[in-house]
C-alpha positions as CSV (number, residue, x, y, z in Angstrom):
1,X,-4.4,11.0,-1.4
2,X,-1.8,13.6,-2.1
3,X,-1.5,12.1,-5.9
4,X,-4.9,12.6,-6.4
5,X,-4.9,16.2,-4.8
6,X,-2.3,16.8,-7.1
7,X,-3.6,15.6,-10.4
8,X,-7.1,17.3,-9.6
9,X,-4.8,20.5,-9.3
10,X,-3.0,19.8,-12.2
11,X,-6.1,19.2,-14.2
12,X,-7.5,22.5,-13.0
13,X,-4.2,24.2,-13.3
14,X,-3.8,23.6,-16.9
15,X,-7.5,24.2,-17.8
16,X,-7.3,27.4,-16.0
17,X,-4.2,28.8,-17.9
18,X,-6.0,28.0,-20.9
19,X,-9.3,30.2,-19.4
20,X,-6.5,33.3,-19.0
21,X,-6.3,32.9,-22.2
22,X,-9.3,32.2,-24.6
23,X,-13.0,32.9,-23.5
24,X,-14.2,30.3,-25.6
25,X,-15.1,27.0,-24.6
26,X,-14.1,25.1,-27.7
27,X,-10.9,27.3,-27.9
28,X,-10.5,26.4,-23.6
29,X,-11.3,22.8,-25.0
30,X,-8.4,22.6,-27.9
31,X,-6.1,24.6,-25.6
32,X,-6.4,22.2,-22.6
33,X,-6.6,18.6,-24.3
34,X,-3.0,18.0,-25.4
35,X,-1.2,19.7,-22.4
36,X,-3.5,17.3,-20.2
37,X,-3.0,13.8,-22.5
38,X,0.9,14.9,-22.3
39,X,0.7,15.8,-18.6
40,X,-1.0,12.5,-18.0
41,X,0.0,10.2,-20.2
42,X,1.3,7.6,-17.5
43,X,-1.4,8.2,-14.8
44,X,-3.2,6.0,-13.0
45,X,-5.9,8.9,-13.8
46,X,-5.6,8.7,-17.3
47,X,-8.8,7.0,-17.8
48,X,-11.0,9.7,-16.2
49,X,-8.8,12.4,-18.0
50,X,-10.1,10.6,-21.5
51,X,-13.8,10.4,-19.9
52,X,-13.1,14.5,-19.1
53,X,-12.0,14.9,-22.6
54,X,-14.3,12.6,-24.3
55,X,-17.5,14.9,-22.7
56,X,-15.8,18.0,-23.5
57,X,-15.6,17.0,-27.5
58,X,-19.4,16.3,-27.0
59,X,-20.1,19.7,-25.5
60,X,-17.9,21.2,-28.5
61,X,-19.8,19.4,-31.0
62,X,-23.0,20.3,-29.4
63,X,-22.3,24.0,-29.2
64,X,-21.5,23.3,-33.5
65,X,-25.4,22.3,-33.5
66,X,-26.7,25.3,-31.7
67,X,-27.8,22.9,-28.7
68,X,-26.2,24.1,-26.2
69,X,-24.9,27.9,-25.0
70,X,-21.0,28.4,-24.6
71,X,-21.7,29.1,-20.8
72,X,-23.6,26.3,-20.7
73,X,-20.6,23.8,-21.8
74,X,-18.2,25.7,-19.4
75,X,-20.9,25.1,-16.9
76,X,-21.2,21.5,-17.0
77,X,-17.4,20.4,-18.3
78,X,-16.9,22.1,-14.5
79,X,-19.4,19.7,-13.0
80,X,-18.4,17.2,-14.9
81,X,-14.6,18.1,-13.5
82,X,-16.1,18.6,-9.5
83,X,-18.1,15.4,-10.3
84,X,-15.2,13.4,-11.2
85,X,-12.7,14.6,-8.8
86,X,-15.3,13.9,-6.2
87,X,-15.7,10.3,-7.4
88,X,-11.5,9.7,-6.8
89,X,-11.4,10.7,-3.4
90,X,-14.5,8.6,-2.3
91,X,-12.5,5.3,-4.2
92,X,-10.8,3.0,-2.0
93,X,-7.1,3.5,-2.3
């Protein structure tokens, strides 16, 4: 329990020291995905990292098409991170 407690902070840690800096969320997005694939290269987590990343490139792209707002993105990569981190502490260990 305590590793996953800790990669869900490190996950938010990094994304939110990215947020002190950019308002964006494409520029949040490109600031946060290489400090997290570095970060968790060799986690057990690293497969729901890519599926956090992966739906964060989709959200950039769809901002590109006008189909989404910016808020909207931050909005639902943050559900998407609640929703996931949710989803690891109801696994069996």
């Amino acid at each position: 329990m305590t590793v996953l407690l800790t990669a869900c902070a490190n996950v938010g840690q990094v994304q939110g020291e990215c947020e002190a800096i950019y308002s964006k969320f494409k520029d949040i997005y490109n600031c946060s995905k290489p400090k997290l694939l570095e970060t968790f290269k060799h986690s057990k987590d690293y497969q729901l990292l890519k599926l956090y990343l992966l739906e964060g490139e989709v959200l950039s792209e769809q901002i590109d098409k006008g189909e989404i707002s910016d808020i909207e993105a931050k909005a639902k990569w943050q559900k998407l991170y609640l929703d996931l981190g949710a989803k690891r502490r109801d696994a069996p260990n």
